[in-house]
LUMBADREN-270562 format. One line per field, with one value per residue (C-alpha): y negated, x negated, z negated; residue in three letters; residue number from 0. Coordinates in pm, whole numbers, plus 50000, padded with zeros to 5 digits. Each point is the difference from the previous one (the first is absolute). Last residue first. Example, Ala and Ser with C-alpha at 12.3 -4.5 7.8 and 13.67 -1.06 7.14 Angstrom:
2
c2	[50106 | 50344]
c1	[48633 | 50137]
c3	[49286 | 49934]
roro	[ser | ala]
torlo	[1 | 0]
***
This chain:
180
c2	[36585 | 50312 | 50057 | 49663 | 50026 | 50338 | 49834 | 49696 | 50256 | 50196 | 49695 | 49910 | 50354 | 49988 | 49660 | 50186 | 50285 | 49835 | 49767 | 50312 | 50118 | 50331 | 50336 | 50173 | 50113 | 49723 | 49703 | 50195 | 49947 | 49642 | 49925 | 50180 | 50377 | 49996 | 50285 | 49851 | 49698 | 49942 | 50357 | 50007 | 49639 | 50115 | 50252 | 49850 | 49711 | 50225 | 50190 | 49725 | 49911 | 50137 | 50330 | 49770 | 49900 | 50380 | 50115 | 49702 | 50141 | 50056 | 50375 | 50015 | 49800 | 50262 | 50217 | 49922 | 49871 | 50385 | 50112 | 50330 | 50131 | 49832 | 50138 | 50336 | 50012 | 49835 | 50274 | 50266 | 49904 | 50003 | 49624 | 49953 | 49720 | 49805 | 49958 | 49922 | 49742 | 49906 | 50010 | 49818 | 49672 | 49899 | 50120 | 49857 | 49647 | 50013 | 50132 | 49673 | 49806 | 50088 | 49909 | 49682 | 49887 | 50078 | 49811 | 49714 | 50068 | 50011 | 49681 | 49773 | 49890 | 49763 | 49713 | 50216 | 50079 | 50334 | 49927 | 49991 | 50294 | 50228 | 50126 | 50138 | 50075 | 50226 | 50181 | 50045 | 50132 | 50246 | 50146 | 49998 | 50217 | 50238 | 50043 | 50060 | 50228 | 50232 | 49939 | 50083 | 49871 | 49709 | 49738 | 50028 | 50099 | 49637 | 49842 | 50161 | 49999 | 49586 | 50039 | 50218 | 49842 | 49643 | 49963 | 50135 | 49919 | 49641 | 50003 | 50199 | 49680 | 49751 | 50188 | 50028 | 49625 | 49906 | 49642 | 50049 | 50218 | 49828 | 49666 | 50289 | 50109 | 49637 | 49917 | 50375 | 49910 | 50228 | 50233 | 50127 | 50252 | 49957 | 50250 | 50139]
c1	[85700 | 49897 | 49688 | 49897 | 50140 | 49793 | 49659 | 50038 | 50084 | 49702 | 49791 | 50151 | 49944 | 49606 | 49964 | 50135 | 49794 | 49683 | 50008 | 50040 | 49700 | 49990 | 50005 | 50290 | 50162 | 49849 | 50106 | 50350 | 50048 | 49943 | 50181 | 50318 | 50102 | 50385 | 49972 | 50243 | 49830 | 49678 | 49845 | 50199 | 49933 | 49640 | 49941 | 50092 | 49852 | 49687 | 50089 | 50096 | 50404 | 50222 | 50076 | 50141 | 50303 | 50036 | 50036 | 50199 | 50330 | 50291 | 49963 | 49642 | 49902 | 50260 | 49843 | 49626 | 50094 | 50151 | 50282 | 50116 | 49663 | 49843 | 50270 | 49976 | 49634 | 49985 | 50267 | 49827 | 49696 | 50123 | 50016 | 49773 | 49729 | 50283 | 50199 | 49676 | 49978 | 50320 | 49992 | 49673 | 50138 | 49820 | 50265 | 50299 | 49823 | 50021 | 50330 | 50068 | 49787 | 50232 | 50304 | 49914 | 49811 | 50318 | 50211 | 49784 | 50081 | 50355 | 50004 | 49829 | 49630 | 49846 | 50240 | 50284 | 49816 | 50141 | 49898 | 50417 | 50051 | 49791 | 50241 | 50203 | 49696 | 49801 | 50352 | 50013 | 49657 | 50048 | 50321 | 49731 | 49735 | 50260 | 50056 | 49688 | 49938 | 50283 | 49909 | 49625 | 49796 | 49868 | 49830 | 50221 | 50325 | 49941 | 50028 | 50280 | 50157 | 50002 | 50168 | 50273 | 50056 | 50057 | 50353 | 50183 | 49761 | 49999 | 50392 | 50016 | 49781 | 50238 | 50307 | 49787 | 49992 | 49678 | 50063 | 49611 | 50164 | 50235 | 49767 | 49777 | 50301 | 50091 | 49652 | 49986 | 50338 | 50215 | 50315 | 50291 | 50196 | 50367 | 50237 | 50304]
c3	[86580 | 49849 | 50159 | 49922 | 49600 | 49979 | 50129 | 49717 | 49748 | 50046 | 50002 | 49648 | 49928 | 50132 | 49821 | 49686 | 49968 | 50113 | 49713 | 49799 | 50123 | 50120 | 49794 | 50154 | 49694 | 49805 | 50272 | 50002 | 49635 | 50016 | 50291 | 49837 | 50058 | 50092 | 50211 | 50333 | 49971 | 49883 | 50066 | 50313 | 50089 | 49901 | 50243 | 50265 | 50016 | 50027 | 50275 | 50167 | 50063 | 50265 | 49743 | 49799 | 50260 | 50112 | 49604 | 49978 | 50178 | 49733 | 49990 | 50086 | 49648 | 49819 | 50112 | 49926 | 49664 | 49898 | 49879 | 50114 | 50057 | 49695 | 49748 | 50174 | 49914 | 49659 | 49913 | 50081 | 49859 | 49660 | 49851 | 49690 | 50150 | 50169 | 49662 | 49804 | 50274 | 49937 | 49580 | 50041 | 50172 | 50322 | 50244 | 49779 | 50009 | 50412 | 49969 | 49751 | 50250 | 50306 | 49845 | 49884 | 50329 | 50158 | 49785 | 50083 | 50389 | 49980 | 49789 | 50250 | 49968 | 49744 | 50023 | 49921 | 49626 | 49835 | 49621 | 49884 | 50160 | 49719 | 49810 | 50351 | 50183 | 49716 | 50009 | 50346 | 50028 | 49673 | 50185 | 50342 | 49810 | 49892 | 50326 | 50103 | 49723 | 50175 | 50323 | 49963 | 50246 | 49840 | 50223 | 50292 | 49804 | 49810 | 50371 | 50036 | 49703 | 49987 | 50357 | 49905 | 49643 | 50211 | 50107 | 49734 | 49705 | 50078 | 50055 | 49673 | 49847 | 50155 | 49823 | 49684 | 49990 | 49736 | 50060 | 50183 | 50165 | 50180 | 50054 | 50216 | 50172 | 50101 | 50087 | 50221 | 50218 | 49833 | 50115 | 49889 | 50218 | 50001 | 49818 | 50215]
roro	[unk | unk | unk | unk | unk | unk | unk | unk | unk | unk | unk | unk | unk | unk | unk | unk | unk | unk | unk | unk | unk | unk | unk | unk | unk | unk | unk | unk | unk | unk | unk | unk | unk | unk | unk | unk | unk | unk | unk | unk | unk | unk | unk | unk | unk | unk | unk | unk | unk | unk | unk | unk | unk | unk | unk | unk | unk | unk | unk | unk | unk | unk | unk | unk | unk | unk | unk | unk | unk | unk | unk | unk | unk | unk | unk | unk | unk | unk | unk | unk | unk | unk | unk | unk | unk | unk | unk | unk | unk | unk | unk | unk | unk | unk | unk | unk | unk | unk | unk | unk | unk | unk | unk | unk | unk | unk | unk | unk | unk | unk | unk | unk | unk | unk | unk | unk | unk | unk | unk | unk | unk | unk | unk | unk | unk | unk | unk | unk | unk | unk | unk | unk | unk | unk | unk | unk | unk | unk | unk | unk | unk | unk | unk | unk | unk | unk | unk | unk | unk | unk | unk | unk | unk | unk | unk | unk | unk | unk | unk | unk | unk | unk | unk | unk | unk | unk | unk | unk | unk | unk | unk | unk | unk | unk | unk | unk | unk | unk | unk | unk]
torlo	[179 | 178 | 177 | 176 | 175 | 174 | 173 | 172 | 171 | 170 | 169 | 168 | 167 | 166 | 165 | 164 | 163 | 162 | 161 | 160 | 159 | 158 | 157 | 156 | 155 | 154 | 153 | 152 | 151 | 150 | 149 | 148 | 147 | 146 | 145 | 144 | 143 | 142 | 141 | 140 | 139 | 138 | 137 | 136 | 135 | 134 | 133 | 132 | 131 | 130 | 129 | 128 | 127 | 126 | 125 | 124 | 123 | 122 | 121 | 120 | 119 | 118 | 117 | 116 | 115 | 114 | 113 | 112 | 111 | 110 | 109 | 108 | 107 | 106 | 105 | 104 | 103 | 102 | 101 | 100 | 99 | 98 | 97 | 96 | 95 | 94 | 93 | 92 | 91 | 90 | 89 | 88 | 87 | 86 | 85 | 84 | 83 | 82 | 81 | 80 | 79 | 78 | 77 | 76 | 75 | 74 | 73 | 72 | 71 | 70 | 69 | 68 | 67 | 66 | 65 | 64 | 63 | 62 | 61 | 60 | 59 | 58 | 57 | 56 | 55 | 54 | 53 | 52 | 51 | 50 | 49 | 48 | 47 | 46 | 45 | 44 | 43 | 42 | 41 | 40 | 39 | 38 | 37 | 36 | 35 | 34 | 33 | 32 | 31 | 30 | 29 | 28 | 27 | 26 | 25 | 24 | 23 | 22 | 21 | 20 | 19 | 18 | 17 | 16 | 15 | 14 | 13 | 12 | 11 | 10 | 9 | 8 | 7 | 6 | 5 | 4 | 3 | 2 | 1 | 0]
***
């Protein structure tokens, strides 16, 4: 019978910073899932998702030694990791090349099967968004579950940028009362 390990988060963080690949198949273990999802929600393609996350997990693992715990907890600096490298992937040429050359077919079954709206209704937000303005709305999708930063959504929807960010701080203000 083999016991479980487990880390507290300083412990795994000393681990891999000693380069320990049992610590870093713990990280992998009990975060790919997570990181994939919220890649999945800005690039809904399985395959290059996946991809995405090997190049994730990498980026982690040479970069460890940056990870601050005073900043914000591991978890959540992984996170931003993950979701800027999907973010990156969206705004390289070769993807939106990609994008441009897909048959139709495919870009319609790929959309049914995966798309942000259902996967929003499966877990329950869709009903927690939909609470907010119409306004707030719109750009905690845009921000959030797109990927498009404040300075690209002031362009596509041609307000201030000052404007874009008080309205998502607000927006984020409204969802943490509903929430709580």
């Amino acid at each position: 019978m083999t016991t479980a390990i487990t880390y507290q988060e300083p412990e795994l963080v000393a681990r891999l910073r000693q380069k320990e690949e049992t610590a870093f198949r713990y990280l992998y273990d009990h975060y790919a899932a997570a990181l994939n999802g919220v890649i999945l929600q800005i690039i809904p393609d399985q395959a290059l998702a996946s991809d995405i996350l090997q190049e994730v997990f990498l980026n982690i693992w040479r970069r460890i030694e940056t990870y601050d715990s005073s900043k914000g907890r591991l978890f959540t600096w992984m996170l931003n990791i993950a979701r800027n490298a999907a973010i990156d992937m969206t705004r390289s040429k070769a993807y939106q090349n990609s994008q441009k050359n897909r048959e139709l077919d495919s870009n319609v079954d790929t959309n049914a099967d995966n798309s942000t709206i259902s996967q929003i209704d499966h877990i329950g937000l869709s009903k927690v968004i939909g609470q907010l303005k119409e306004e707030h709305r719109v750009l905690i999708d845009l921000a959030y579950l797109k990927g498009y930063t404040h300075d690209e959504i002031a362009t596509l929807l041609q307000i201030p940028l000052g404007t874009v960010k008080t309205r998502i701080r607000a927006a984020l203000l409204q969802l943490r009362k509903i929430v709580t």
